[in-house]
Steps between C-alpha positions, in 0.01 A plus 500: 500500500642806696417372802587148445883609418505675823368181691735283348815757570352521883511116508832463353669791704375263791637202429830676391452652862473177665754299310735823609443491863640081479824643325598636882624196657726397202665835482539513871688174511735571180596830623603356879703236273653788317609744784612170732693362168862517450597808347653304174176317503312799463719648221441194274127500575492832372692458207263216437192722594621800208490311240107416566233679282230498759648550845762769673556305842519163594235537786267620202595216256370192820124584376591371140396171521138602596437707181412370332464152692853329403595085575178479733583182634790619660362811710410188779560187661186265550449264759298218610207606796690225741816639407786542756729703362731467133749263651663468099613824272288326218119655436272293748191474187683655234805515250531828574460721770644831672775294625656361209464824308721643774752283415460538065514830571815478697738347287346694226669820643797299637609390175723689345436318179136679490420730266431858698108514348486170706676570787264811554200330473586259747576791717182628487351141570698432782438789689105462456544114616668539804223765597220275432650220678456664813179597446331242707216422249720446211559208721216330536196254339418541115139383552459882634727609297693633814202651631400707203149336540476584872329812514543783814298814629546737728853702474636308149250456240545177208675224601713381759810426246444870412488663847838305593624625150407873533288630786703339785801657368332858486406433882875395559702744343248715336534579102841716436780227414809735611291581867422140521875326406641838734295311785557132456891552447559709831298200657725197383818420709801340452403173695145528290680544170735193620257258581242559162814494289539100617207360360421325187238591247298189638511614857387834378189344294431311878492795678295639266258182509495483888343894500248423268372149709565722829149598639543908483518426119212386486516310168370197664444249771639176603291224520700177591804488236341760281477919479197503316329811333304711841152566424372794356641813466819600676452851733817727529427721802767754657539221747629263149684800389706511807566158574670509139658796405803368715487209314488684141819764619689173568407323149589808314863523685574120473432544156744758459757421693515100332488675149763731583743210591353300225608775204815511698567154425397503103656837419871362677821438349 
């Protein structure tokens, strides 16, 4: 019995471990929002942030929707294999979807009608949303489940959702948040912060949806009108690594730099 305790607190300090190492990107792209907010914007998300029993910082709180798993329908947008694009701000297969839980959770902490419990939850929604809409494979085909049943060797181990979620960002920016949001700041300029600022949540979800059909990703391959699922296992090599790290760095600011403006706008007078 002894040793069958220890087993199962080996497997479950594990799996804590891995779910730990996906928390990275979400607090990397809260705290960029936070330091590039307005400072006003700031005080009232931390007013909002003391009065929660589980987190201290609003880069900490982003991971709450994944534990447990919270509204799962809305961590993604699913799209057809001969898809071009969204070209709507409705869920292509779904009545729900990252996108419109953007905008719930928007007015939510816009309203100043809300009750303060609510408003903070939606807080801590929004911020994980925007995040995983610029993860490229939470923009993607459901009959993978955004590649969650694509498996990879070599330098990531699982699945190829999984890499994108957690071991490309430790090749980017490595594992310490403050190091990593230190980096990606110094590297955004004006004209960058300018031009990411202008988009729409759709055109964000498209990006996102062009990386993952783009070859490099390799989540799959056109045939005709369709990206269908590649064959086999995916390999990601140091020759993958670096032909996406760039592209990773980039996600991770856009992300940051949009929610910044974006908590801007809901927190205003």
């Amino acid at each position: 019995m002894r040793c069958v305790l220890i087993a199962l607190f080996a497997f479950f300090a594990l799996c804590n471990s891995a779910s730990a190492w996906g928390d990275i990107g979400h607090k990397i792209v809260c705290e960029i929002a936070f330091r590039l907010a307005q400072p006003d914007t700031r005080a009232a998300i931390r007013k909002l942030i003391r009065s929660d029993s589980e987190f201290d910082t609003f880069s900490e709180s982003c991971v709450f929707p994944d534990h447990p798993r919270k509204r799962p329908s809305e961590h993604f947008v699913n799209l057809p294999r001969d898809s071009k694009g969204l070209t709507s701000d409705e869920c292509p297969t779904a009545p729900k979807c990252a996108l419109t839980a953007i905008l719930n959770d928007s007015k939510i902490i816009a309203s100043k009608d809300a009750k303060k419990a609510d408003r903070l939850i939606a807080l801590k929604f929004l911020g994980h949303w925007v995040g995983d809409i610029h993860q490229p494979l939470h923009v993607s085909f459901e009959d993978d489940r955004g590649g969650n049943e694509i498996t990879v060797v070599g330098e990531c181990s699982s699945n190829l959702h999984s890499a994108w979620d957690s071991c490309l960002v430790e090749a980017a920016v490595g594992t310490d948040v403050s190091d990593a949001v230190d980096q990606l700041v110094d590297a955004i300029t004006q004209e960058m912060e300018s031009k990411w600022r202008a988009s729409e949540p759709r055109e964000r979800a498209n990006e996102s949806f062009a990386i993952a059909e783009r070859a490099k990703t390799g989540y799959c391959v056109i045939h005709g009108k369709s990206c269908d699922r590649p064959a086999g296992d995916v390999t990601i090599n140091a020759a993958y690594l670096q032909a996406n790290k760039p592209i990773v760095k980039e996600q991770l600011q856009k992300a940051g730099v949009r929610l910044g403006k974006l908590l801007d706008t809901v927190f205003g007078d």
